[in-house]
C-alpha positions in Angstrom: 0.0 0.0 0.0 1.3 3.6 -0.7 -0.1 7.1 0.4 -1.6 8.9 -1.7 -3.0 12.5 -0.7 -3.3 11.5 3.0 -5.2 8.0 2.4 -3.7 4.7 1.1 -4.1 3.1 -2.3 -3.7 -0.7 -2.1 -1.7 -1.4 -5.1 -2.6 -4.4 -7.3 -1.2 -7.0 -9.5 -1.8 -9.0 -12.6 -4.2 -12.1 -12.0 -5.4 -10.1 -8.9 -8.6 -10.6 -8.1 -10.9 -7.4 -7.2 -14.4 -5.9 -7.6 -15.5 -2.7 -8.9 -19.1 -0.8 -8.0 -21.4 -0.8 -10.6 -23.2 3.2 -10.9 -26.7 2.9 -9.5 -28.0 4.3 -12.7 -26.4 1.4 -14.3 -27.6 -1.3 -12.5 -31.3 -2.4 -12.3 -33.6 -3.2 -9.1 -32.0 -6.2 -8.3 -28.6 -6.4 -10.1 -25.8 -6.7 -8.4 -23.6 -4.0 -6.6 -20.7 -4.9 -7.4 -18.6 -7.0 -10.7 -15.8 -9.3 -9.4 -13.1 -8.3 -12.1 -9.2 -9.9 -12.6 -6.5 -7.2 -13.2 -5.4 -7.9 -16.2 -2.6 -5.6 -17.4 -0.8 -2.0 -15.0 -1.1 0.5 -17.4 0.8 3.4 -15.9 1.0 5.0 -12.5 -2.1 3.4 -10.1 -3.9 2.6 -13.3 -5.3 -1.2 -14.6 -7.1 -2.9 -16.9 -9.8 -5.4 -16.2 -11.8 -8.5 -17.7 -15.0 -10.0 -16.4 -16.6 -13.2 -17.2 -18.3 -11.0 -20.3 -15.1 -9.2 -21.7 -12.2 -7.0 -21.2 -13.3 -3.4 -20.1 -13.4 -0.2 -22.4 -12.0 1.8 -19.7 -8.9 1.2 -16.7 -9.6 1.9 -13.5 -7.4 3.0 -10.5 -6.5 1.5 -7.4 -8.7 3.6 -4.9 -11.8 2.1 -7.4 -11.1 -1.5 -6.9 -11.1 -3.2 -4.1 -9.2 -6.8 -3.5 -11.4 -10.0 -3.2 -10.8 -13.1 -1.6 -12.8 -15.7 -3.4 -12.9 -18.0 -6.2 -14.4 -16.8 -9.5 -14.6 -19.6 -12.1 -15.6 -17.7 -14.4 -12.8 -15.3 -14.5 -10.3 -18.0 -15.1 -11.2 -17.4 -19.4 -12.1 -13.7 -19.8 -13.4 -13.9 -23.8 -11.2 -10.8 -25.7 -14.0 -8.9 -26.4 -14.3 -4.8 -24.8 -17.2 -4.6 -23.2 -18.2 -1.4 -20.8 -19.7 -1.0 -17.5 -22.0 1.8 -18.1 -25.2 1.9 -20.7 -24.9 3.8 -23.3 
């Protein structure tokens, strides 16, 4: 973990696996809070790029976005190379 602007940032690394909140507006009445995501690639400073069990996503995310998770996700173990995004259009 490093400091960043007087709070830590929990750096992460590839096949880490994490989860990412999905924006209320994006979500429906009963979808989930939350997407369990593996880090797939660091791309720059505090920066990384993610896959889900429906693609890779169109945008990286930093560390103080993701949170780390301690569980087993089968389905992340084959992420399909397609970009898919988070939010609706």
């Amino acid at each position: 973990m490093e400091k960043r602007g007087g709070r830590r940032v929990q750096a992460f690394n590839i096949n880490d696996v994490v989860r990412i909140k999905i924006p209320d507006v994006d979500r429906g009445q009963l979808g989930r809070k939350f997407l369990p995501c593996r880090v797939l690639e660091v791309v720059g400073e505090n920066q990384y790029r993610l896959g889900c069990a429906m693609g890779i996503l169109d945008v990286c995310y930093q560390a103080a976005d993701l949170e780390i998770v301690v569980a087993d996700f089968p389905e992340l173990e084959d992420i399909p190379r397609t970009t898919v995004s988070l939010t609706k259009p």
